[in-house]
N, C-alpha and C positions, 0 to 999 in steps of 0.2 A: 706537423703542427708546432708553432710555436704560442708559447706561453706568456699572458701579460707580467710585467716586471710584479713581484712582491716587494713592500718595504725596500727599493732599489736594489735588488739585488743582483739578479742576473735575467735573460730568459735564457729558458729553456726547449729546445727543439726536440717533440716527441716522433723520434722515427720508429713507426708504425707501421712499413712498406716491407717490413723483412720476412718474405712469404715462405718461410722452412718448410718443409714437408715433413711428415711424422716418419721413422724410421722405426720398427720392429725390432726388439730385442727378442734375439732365437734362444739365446742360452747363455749361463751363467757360472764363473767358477770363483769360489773363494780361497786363498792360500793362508792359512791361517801362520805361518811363518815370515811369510811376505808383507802379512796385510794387506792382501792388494786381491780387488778383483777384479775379473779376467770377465768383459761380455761381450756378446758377438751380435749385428745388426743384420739386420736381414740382405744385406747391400755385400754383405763378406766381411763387413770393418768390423777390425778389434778394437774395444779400449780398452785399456787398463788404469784403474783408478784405485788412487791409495785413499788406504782407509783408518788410515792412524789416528788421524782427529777430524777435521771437516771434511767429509770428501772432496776431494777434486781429483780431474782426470790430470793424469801424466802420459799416456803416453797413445798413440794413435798409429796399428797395423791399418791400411789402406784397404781396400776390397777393390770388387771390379765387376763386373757383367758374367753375369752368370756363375759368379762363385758364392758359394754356401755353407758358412759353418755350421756345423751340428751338433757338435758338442766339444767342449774346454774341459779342463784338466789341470791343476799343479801340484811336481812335485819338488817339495821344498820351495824352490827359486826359477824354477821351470816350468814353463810354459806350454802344453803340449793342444793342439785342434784337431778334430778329422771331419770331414766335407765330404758333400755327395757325390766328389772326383774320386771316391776311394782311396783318399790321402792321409797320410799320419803326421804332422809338421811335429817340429819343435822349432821354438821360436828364439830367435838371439834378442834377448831384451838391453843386454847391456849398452849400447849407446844408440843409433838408429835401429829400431825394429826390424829387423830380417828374419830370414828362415835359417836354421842352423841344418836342419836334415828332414828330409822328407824320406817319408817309407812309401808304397804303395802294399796296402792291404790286399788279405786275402777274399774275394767276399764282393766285388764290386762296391757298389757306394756303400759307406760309415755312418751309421745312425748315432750311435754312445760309444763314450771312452771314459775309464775312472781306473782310478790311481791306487793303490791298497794301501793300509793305514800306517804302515813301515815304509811305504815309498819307494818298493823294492819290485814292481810287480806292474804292470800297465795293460789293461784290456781294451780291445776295441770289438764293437760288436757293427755286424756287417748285414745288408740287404740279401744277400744269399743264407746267411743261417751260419753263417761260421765267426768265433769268437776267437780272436788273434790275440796270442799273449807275449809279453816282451817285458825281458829285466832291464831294470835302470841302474846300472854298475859304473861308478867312476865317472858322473856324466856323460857316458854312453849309453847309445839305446841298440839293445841285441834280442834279438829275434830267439824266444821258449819254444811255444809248441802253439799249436791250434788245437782247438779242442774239435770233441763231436760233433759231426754237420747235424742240424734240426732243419725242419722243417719251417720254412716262412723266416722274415726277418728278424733280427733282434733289435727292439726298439732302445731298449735301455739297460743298462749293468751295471751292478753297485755289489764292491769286495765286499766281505765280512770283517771282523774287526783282526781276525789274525793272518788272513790274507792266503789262506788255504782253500779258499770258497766264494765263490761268485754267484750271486744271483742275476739273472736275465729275465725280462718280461719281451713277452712278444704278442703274434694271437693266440687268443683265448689260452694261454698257459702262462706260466712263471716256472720256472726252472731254477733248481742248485745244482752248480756243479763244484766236481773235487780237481782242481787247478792243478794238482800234483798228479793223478791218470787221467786227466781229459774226460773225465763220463762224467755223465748226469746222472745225481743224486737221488734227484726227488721232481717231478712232474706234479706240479696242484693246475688242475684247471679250474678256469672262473666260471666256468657259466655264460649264458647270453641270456639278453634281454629280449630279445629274439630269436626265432630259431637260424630264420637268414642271415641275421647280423652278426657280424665277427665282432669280438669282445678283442677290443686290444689294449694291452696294457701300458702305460706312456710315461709310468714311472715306476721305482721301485727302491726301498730302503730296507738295509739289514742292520735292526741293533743291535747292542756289545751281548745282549743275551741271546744272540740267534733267533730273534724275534725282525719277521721278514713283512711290510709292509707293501702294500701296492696301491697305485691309485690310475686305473681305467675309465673305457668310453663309455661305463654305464652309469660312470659316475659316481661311483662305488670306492671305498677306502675298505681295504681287505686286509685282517691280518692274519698270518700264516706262525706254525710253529715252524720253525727253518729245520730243527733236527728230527722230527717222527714227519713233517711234510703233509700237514694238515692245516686245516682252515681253524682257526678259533674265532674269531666276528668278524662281521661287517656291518658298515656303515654309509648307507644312502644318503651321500653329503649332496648332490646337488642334482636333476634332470638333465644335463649336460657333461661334456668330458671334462674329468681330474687330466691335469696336465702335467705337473710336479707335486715333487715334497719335499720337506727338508725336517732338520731334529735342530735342538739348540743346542746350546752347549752344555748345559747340563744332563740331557741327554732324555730329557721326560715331557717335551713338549716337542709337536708334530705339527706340522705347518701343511697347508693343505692347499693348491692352488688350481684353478683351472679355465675353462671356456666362462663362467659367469665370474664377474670380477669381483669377487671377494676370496678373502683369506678365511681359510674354516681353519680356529686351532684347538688342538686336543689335546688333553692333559691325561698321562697314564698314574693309573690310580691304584694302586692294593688294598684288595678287602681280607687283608688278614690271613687270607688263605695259603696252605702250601703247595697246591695246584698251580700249574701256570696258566688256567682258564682264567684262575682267579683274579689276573691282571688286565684290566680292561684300559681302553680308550675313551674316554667320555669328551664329549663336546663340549670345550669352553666359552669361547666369543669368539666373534669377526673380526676381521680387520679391513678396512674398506681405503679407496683411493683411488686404484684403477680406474679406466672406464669403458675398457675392453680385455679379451683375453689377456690371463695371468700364466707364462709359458716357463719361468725358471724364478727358482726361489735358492736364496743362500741367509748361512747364518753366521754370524761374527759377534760373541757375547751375547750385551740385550737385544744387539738389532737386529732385523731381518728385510734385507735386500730383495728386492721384487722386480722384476722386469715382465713386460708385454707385447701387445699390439700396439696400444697407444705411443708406446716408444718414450717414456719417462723411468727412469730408474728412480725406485721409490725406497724411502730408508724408514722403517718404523720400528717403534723398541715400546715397551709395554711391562711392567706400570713405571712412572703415567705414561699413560700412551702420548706417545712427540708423530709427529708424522711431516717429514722431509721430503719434496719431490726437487727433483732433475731432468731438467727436460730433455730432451734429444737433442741440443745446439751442435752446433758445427765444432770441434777444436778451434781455439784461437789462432792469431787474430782471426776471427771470422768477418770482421767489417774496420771499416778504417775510412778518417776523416782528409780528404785535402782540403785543408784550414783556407789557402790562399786563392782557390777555385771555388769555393762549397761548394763543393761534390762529395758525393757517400760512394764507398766502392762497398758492394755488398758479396760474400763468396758464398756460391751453392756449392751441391759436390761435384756439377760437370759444367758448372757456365759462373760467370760472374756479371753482376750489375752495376752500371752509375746510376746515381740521381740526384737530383739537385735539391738543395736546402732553401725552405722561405726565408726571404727576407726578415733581418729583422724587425723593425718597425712597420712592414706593411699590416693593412688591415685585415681583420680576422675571413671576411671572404677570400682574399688573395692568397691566404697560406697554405702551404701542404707543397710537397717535391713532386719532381716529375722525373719519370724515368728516361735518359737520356741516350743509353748504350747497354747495349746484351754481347757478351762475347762469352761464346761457346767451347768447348777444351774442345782439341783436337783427337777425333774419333771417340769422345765423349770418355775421355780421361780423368778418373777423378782429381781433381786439385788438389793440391797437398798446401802450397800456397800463393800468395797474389800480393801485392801492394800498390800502391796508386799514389804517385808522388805527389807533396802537397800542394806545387801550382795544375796539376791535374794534366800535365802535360805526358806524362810517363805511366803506364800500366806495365805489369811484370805477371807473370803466374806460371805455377810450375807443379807436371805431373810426375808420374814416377818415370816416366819414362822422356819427355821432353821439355823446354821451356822457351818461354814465349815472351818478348818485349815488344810494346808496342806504343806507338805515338799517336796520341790523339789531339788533336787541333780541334778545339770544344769552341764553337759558336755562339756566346751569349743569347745573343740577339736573334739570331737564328739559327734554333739547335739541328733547325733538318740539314742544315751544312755545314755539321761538323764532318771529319775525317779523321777514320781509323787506318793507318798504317801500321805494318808490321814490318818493325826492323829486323832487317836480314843480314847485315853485317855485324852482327855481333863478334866477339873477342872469342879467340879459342875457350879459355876458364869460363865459360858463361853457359853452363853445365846446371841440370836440375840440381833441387835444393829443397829442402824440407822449411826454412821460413827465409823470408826478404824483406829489407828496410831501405827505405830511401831517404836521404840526408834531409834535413829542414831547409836546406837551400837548394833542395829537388836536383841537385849536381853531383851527388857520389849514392849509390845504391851497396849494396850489402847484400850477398847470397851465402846464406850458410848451407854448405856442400853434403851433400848426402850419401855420399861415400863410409862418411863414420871416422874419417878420420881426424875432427875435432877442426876442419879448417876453414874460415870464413874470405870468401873472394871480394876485395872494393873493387867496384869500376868508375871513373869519373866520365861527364860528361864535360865535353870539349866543344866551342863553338870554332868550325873553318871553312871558309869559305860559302857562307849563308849557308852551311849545313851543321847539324850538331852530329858527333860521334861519340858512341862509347867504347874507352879505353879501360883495359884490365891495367891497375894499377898497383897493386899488392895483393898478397896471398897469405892472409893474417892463421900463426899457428894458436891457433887460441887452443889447439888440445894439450901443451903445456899446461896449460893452468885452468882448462875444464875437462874434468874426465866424463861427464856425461853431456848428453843433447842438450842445446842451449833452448832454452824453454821460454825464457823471457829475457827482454832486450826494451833497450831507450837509446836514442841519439840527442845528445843537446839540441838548444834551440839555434846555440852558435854551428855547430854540425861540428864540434872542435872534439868532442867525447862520446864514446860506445861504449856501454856498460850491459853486460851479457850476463845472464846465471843461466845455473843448468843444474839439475834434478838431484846435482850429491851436492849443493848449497853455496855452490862454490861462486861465489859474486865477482867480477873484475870487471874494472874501469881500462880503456886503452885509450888513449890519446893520440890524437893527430899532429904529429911535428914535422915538418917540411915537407908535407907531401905522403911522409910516410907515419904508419897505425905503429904503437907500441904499447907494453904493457904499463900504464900508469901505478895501480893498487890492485891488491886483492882484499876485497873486505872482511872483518871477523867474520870467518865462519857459523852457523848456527846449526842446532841437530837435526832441522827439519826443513824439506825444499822449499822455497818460495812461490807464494799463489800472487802476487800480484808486485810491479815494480815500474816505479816512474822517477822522472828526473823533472828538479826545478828549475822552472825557467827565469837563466840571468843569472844563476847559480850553481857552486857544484857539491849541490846538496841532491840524495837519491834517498827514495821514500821503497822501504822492503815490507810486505809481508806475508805471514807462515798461514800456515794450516792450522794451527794452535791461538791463533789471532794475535801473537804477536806481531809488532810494529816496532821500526825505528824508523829515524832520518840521520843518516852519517853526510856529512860534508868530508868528501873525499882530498880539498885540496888538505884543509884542517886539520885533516887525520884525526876527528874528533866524532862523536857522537852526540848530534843537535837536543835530540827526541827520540826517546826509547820507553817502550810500556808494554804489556797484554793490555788489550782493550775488554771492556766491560762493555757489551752492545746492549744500547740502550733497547726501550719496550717497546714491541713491533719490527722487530727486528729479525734476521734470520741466524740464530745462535749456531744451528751446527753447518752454516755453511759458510765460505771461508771467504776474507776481501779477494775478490777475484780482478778488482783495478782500482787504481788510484789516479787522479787528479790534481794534482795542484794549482791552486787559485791564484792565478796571474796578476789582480789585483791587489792579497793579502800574502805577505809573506810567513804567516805563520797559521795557514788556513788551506784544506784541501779537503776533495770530494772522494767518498770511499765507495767499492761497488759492491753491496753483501747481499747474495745472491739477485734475489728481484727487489732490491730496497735503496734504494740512493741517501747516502749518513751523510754529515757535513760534520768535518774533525779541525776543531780549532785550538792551537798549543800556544807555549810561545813564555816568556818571563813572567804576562801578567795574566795570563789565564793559570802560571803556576801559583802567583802571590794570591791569589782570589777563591783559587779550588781549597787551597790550605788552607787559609783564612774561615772558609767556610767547612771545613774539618775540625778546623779547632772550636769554632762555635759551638757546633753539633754534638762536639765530642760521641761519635758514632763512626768512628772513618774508616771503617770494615764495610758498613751497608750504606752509605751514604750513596746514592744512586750517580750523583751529579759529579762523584768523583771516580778519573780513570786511571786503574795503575795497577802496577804490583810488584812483587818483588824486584827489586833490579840484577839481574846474573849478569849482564853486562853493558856499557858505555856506561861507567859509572862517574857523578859530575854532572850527565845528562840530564835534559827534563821530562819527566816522569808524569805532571799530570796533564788532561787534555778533557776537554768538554764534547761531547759526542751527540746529534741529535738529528731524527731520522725524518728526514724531509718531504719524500716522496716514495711511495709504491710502484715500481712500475713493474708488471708483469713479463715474466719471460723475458728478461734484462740479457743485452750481448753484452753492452760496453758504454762504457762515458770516456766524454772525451770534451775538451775544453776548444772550441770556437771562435778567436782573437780573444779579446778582452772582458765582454761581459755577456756570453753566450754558452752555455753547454750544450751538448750534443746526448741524448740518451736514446738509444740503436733496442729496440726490442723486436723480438719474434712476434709476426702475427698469429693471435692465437687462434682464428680462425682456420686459417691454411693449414695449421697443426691439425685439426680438427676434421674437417670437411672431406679430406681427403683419406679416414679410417675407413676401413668397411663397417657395416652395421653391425652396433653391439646387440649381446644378448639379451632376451627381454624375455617374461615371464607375464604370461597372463593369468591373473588374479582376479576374481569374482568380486564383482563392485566396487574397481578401481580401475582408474582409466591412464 
């Protein structure tokens, strides 16, 4: 759909065709060293997303067909998974995700794994009944003892606080055992709600006072004394299964989650007494969001992280209650614009789409895209990435295992005759890649190599002989000067400049001189990765921003710093989520469009939007709260311009990406929210006498 012009402004094309599938979050881990957590989809995929300031995801393990995380783990800096293959990974996070070492467990398939509170100590509990334990010394991982075979599986294990004792929940029992002789401590059975029914337990927490919680399918929050191995209450929180739990950080609120999508939390209370009856759990308030099973909860400070069925990762903190959601999107780029074809390439996780853009000035009956081309990965390979050059002549995408270029010859006039080729001569170097950019004159493409060893391959394309060919042309070492995965990338509009960053902040410009890429600049570094990065067009000025919502614009020929600020996001806005794109306005040179979360900002700077902010500061005499003005301290490009007017122009729901369309067009690429939807199983529901 496009949009009538406002006050001459621009239109706007609402792509509303991006039909994602809901993805399941199975489980959940937080590093509270790291700040980062660690969750797993139902598909196999890991993300790992930093949680320092706004979240956003860094970094994306693949999955695949028939693989199944079960439970995450960090210790310290380390990343550990186990899966229904009976597998122990550790994971190499430092520059492409890989596996450092895999164990095969004792026990067949791996339900739970947890880490002890020294970090010294790693369990996993196993579908046969056996609990496999292993010291983590020197970043090695070495094989202790296994404990006691039990009866039936162990669903979940969680140390105690000094890491001499482990409790397990299984059926109908919870178990302490002594890590140090392998025996079992203490047996508390739960009871059934039935006699036939097995009572199984699907989570379990030990607090710093040996005070052992659980939460099972009767729906029931039990608390146990961990040291005499007795029951002291329970709590019928819902007619459906408890799924997870979690404590905060101060260690007196308990987080409740399960089959009905609410958060039940409990606040432990003392009545004075010297008995430890005398501390009880009491029921505080809900927390609501979800709108299907709650299966893993984590806590980091005031927040508390939630994941489910619906496949959103949800961020809530209380008082005052804020409440953040994150939808299931794809890792970026997940879609991308050929400006000079309009064409939208859209990326699933095993096939990719074109489709075509309305006109702009047709009337409102003729608008809306059509779907033009489906191309399917090979043996239904996840995609890792794709691009689609911008006269649409060129399609690329790449699994872990192979990669794929392909010519399409697009029919205007008659799309049922267009033709998909796949080029088969490609160049030796033309090797899978974790992301791919094609030049703005659709003539040099860009594969960054997935090997890890920091090197990005150009290939040009060559017209000979009424055939075009791609030639490997250089083998750019950009791990000189980036030590982690390049995460975000621009090409000018002249295709003369590449500008890369990657996850430790590290920004570089390289330049095209004769043929061959070189290192032009490195930009001042900053202490925190970059969420969003674009380049102006006609100019060699690049637009950075943080997770902290820090902004600048450095002009790199310049060596100077244009625009630099923390922005202050105006009302309606999404504060704890991060500019995740930037646009600059090809008509104004001191005007661009920011992507903050599902919210579309218009950020206008420049000499007289600074003489005017300040003007109206000093009127006010108020220029701490003055809404209308953006700034703050300056730490660095000092000289720079600091203030900028910021105003939030549109909502659009489930937001991929904005993208700028010749000259007075944007492109805004959303998730349908429907397809997210439609395709959940049916949530829980509660029938209530005289409500319908």
């Amino acid at each position: 759909m496009v949009t009538d012009k406002a006050d001459g402004a621009c239109q706007l094309h609402d792509v509303r065709f991006y039909n994602l599938l809901p993805r399941a979050i199975v489980c959940s881990s937080f590093g509270q060293s790291s700040r980062k957590l660690a969750l797993a989809r139902d598909d196999g995929t890991i993300e790992v997303w930093n949680m320092a300031y706004a979240p956003f995801l860094e970094k994306t393990i693949p999955g695949g067909e028939g693989v199944s995380i079960e439970g995450l783990a960090w210790a310290g800096q380390r990343l550990f998974s186990v899966s229904l293959a009976g597998t122990l990974i550790e994971w190499d996070l430092s520059k492409i995700p890989c596996v450092k070492q895999s164990i095969l467990v004792t026990g067949n398939a791996a339900w739970c794994v947890d880490v002890s509170k020294d970090e010294r100590l790693l369990a996993v509990g196993t579908e046969g009944g056996y609990i496999n334990v292993y010291r983590l010394d020197n970043e090695e991982l070495a094989y202790e003892r296994i404990l006691d075979k039990q009866e039936g599986r162990i669903v979940c294990c969680n140390f105690d606080w000094t890491g001499n004792f482990l409790v397990t929940g299984s059926t109908d029992a919870v178990r302490v055992w002594d890590v140090r002789n392998g025996h079992a401590v203490h047996k508390m059975t739960t009871g059934r709600a039935h006699n036939k029914q097995e009572t199984t337990v699907w989570a379990v927490l030990v607090l710093k006072d040996f005070t052992i919680l659980s939460a099972d399918s009767r729906g029931k929050l039990v608390v146990y004394d961990g040291q005499m191995g007795t029951v002291l209450e329970q709590h019928l929180v819902s007619t459906a299964d408890l799924l997870c739990l979690a404590l905060n950080e101060e260690k007196n609120i308990v987080f409740v989650g399960g089959v009905e999508p609410i958060i039940r939390v409990f606040d432990r209370a003392d009545s004075g007494g010297s008995v430890r009856t005398d501390k009880l759990f009491v029921r505080s308030h809900n927390r609501r969001g979800h709108t299907h099973d709650i299966k893993t909860l984590a806590t980091y400070g005031r927040y508390l992280f939630s994941g489910g069925i619906d496949g959103s990762l949800l961020v809530t903190s209380s008082p005052p209650f804020t409440l953040d959601t994150h939808f299931p999107l794809l890792p970026g780029p997940a879609s991308m614009v050929a400006a000079d074809s309009r064409l939208v390439l859209l990326k699933y996780v095993n096939y990719l789409e074109v489709w075509t853009l309305g006109p702009a000035n047709a009337p409102a009956p003729a608008l809306g895209g059509n779907k033009v081309l489906q191309i399917r990965s090979k043996n239904d390979g996840q995609i890792l990435a794709a691009a689609i050059a911008p006269n649409g002549r060129w399609i690329v995408y790449s699994t872990e295992h192979i990669v794929r270029l392909l010519r399409y010859d697009y029919n205007r006039k008659e799309p049922v005759n267009s033709r998909l080729v796949r080029v088969r001569n490609t160049p030796e170097h033309f090797a899978v890649c974790y992301r791919a950019q094609f030049t703005a004159d659709s003539k040099g493409l860009f594969l960054y190599d997935r090997t890890g060893g920091g090197t990005i391959n150009f290939f040009s394309c060559t017209a000979a002989d009424d055939s075009e060919e791609w030639d490997h042309k250089q083998s750019i070492d950009a791990g000189r000067w980036l030590s982690e995965m390049v995460t975000l990338s621009a090409v000018s509009q002249c295709s003369r400049y590449l500008v890369c960053a990657d996850l430790a902040s590290s920004i570089v410009v390289f330049e095209r001189t004769a043929a061959k890429w070189k290192r032009s600049i490195s930009l001042p570094r900053y202490k925190l990765p970059p969420t969003a990065l674009a380049l102006q067009p006609g100019r060699t000025r690049v637009a950075v921003a943080f997770s902290d919502h820090k902004l600048f614009v450095y002009d790199f020929d310049q060596f100077t710093f244009v625009f630099s600020t923390y922005l202050r996001l105006p009302a309606g806005t999404d504060p704890n989520h991060p500019i995740s794109g930037i646009a600059f306005d090809p008509r104004h040179e001191w005007a661009m469009v920011l992507q903050n979360g599902s919210k579309i900002v218009t950020l206008r700077f420049g000499p007289d939007i600074e003489e005017e902010v300040l003007q109206q500061e000093e009127n006010s005499r108020a220029k701490k709260w003055r809404p209308v003005a953006n700034g703050g301290e300056q730490q660095d490009g000092e000289g720079s311009l600091t203030k900028c007017k910021l105003r939030m122009v549109r909502d659009a729901p489930r937001l991929v990406s904005i993208e700028w369309l010749g000259e007075s067009e944007l492109v805004a690429i959303q998730a349908n929210a429907l397809s997210m939807v439609e395709h959940l199983p049916a949530a829980f529901r509660i029938k209530r006498y005289g409500k319908t």
